[in-house]
C-alpha positions in Angstrom: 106.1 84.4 91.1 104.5 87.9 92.3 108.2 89.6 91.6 108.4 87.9 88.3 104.9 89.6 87.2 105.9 92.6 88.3 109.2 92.6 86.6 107.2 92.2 83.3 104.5 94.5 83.9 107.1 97.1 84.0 108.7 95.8 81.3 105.8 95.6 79.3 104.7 99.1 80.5 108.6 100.4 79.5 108.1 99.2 76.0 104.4 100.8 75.2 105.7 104.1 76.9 109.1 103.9 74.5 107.0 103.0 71.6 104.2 105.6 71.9 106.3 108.3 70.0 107.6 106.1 67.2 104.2 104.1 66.5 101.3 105.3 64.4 98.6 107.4 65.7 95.7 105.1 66.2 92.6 106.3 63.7 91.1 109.6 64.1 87.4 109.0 66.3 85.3 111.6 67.1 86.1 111.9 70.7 89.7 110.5 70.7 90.3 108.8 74.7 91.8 111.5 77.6 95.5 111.5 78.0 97.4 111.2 81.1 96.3 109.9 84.4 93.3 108.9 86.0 91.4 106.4 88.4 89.7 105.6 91.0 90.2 104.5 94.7 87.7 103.1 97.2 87.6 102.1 100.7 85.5 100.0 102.9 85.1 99.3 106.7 83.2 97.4 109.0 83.3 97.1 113.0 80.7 95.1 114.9 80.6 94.4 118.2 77.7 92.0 120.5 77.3 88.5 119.8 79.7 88.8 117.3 82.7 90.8 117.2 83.8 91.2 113.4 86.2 93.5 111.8 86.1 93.9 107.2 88.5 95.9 105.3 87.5 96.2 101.7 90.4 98.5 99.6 90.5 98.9 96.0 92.6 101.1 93.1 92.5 101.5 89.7 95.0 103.9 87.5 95.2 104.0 84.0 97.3 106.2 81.8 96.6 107.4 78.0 99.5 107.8 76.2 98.3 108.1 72.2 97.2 105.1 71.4 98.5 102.8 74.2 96.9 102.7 77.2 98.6 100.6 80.5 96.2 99.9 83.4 96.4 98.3 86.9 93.8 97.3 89.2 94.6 96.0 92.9 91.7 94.2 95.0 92.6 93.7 98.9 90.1 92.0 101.3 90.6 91.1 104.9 87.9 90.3 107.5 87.7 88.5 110.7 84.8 87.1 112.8 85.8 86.6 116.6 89.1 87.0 116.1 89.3 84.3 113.6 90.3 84.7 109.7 87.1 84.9 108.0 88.0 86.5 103.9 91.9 87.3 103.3 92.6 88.0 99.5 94.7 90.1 97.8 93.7 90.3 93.4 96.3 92.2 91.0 95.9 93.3 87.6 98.2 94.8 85.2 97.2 95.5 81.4 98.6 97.0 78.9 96.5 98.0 75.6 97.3 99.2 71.8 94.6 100.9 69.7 93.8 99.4 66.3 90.7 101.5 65.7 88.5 104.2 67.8 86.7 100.7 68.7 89.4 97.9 69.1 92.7 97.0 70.8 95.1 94.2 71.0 96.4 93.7 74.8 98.8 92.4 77.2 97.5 91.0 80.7 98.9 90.2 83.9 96.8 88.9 87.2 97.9 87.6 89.9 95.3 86.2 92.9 96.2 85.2 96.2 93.3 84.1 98.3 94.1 82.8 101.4 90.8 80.8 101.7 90.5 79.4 98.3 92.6 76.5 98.4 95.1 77.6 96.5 98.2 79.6 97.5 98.0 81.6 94.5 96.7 81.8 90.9 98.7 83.6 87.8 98.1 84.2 84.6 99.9 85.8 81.4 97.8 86.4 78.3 97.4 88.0 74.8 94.3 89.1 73.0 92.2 91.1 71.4 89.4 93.3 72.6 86.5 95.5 71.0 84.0 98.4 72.2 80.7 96.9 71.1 78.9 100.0 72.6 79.9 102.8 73.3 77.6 105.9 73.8 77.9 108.5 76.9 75.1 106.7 78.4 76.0 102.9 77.6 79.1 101.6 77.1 79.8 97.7 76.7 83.4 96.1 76.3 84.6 92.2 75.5 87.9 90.6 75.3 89.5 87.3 74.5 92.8 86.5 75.2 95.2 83.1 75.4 98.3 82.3 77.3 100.2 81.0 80.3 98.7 80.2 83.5 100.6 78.6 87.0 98.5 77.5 90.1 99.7 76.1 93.3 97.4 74.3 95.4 97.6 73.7 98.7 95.8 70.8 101.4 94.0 73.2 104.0 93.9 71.6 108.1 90.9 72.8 109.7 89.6 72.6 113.3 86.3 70.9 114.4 84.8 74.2 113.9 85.7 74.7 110.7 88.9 76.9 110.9 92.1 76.5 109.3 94.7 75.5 111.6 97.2 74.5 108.9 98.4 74.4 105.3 100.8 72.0 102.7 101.3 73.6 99.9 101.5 71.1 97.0 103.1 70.8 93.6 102.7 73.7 91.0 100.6 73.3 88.0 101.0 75.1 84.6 98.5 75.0 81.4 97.3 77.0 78.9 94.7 79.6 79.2 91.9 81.2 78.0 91.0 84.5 79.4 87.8 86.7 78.6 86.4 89.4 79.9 83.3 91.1 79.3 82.7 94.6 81.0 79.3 96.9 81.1 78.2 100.7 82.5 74.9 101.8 82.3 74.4 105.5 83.3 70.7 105.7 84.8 70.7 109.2 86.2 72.6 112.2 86.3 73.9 110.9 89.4 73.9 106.9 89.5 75.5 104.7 87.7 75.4 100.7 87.4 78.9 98.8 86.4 79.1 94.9 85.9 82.3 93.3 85.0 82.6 89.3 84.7 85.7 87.4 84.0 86.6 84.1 83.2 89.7 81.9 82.9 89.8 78.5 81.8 93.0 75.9 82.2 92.8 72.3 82.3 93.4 72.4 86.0 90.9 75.0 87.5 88.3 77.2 85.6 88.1 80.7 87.5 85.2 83.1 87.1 84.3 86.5 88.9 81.4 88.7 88.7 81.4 91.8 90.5 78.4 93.9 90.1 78.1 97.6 91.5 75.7 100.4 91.9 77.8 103.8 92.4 76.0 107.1 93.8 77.5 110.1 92.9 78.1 112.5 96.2 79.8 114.9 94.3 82.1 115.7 91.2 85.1 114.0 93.0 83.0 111.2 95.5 80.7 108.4 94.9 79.3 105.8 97.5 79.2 102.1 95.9 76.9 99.1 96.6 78.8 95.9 95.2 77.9 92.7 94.8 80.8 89.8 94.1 80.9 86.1 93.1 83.5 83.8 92.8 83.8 80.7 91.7 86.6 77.8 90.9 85.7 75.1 89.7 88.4 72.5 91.0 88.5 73.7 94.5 91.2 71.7 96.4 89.6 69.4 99.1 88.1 70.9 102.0 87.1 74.0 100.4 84.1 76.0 99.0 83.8 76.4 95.3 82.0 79.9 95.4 82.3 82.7 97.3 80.3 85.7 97.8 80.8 89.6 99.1 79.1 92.4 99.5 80.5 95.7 100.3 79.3 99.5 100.5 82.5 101.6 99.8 83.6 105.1 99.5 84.6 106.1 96.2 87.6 108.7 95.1 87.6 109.6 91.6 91.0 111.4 90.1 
């Protein structure tokens, strides 16, 4: 399933790329978006050692590129932590989107995600969607963003074997399920100083077998023009977990932050 997103994000990618020369300039705003490349990439570690020997790998990367008025991004989560030498988080969260200006202000879009979280219950949730998306602020200080798309989603559950303790000794993974969706997304920044700056991004997806929904809130410290430090706060939540698993799940990371 993860090679046949792929295959389309580039194909999707291909086509705004090809298109971008031939299609008409979206309408003239006062500060028009940066072309090219940019992003951002941030990495997070923990080691403890005493009573409890842990180990947490927190990874993330975002790249976008600008190319008159389309705009094709792609997000990639990765989370990996163990506690005595035992699984504790393992979850890897891809995004791919590709976006075409109406206005200064609005956008119809293309999306791709793609979660595989060890832990959830479910040996992986996908999703293909269409919509359409509008800046409702945006300001150099304040910028807020919501979207609403509909489409195709798969999931593929799976019965989870655990120990007395609580560990996962085994899986089955069962039949695959496919629906249609409803994706939105709502995203907010809030510049409070010259140097910090609070993001909050929350998601949902709805299909008749599982509604999935994801908060993550962050504060970011600038260090300097290129580094940031990040204290982030995540929820997630299903609401059909398979048996034998949570419904919600919570994170919090401090990462290093690369700007490019």
């Amino acid at each position: 399933m993860m090679k046949r997103l792929l295959i389309a994000a580039c194909a999707l990618s291909a086509a705004g790329m090809a298109c971008a020369d031939d299609a008409a300039p979206a309408a003239p705003a006062d500060a028009p978006p940066p072309q090219g490349w940019s992003g951002k990439g941030e990495l997070g570690y923990v080691n403890a050692k005493g009573n409890t020997n842990s180990d947490a790998l927190n990874a993330k990367l975002g790249i976008a590129d600008q190319v008159g008025p389309w705009k094709h991004s792609l997000t990639v989560d990765v989370l990996s932590a163990k506690t005595n030498g035992l699984t504790s988080a393992d979850r890897d969260d891809a995004t791919w989107q590709t976006n075409y200006d109406l206005t200064p202000k609005s956008y119809v879009y293309g999306n791709l995600s793609y979660i595989d979280d060890r832990l959830s219950g479910f040996a992986y949730q996908a999703n293909a969607t269409l919509g359409y998306g509008r800046k409702l602020i945006d300001t150099a200080d304040t910028k807020l963003l919501a979207q609403l798309g509909v489409g195709y989603g798969q999931v593929q559950p799976e019965i989870l074997t655990k120990d007395a303790a609580g560990n996962i000794i085994g899986r089955v993974k069962e039949d695959k399920e496919n629906a249609a969706v409803v994706q939105s997304e709502i995203k907010f920044e809030q510049v409070l100083t010259k140097t910090t700056k609070l993001t909050d991004d929350f998601k949902v997806t709805y299909g008749n077998f599982n509604t999935y929904l994801r908060n993550d809130l962050a504060l970011a410290v600038s260090i300097n023009a290129k580094l940031a430090l990040s204290l982030a706060y995540t929820v997630i939540h299903n609401t059909s977990p398979p048996a034998e698993t949570y419904a919600t799940d919570t994170l919090t990371t401090v990462n290093l932050v690369y700007s490019f």
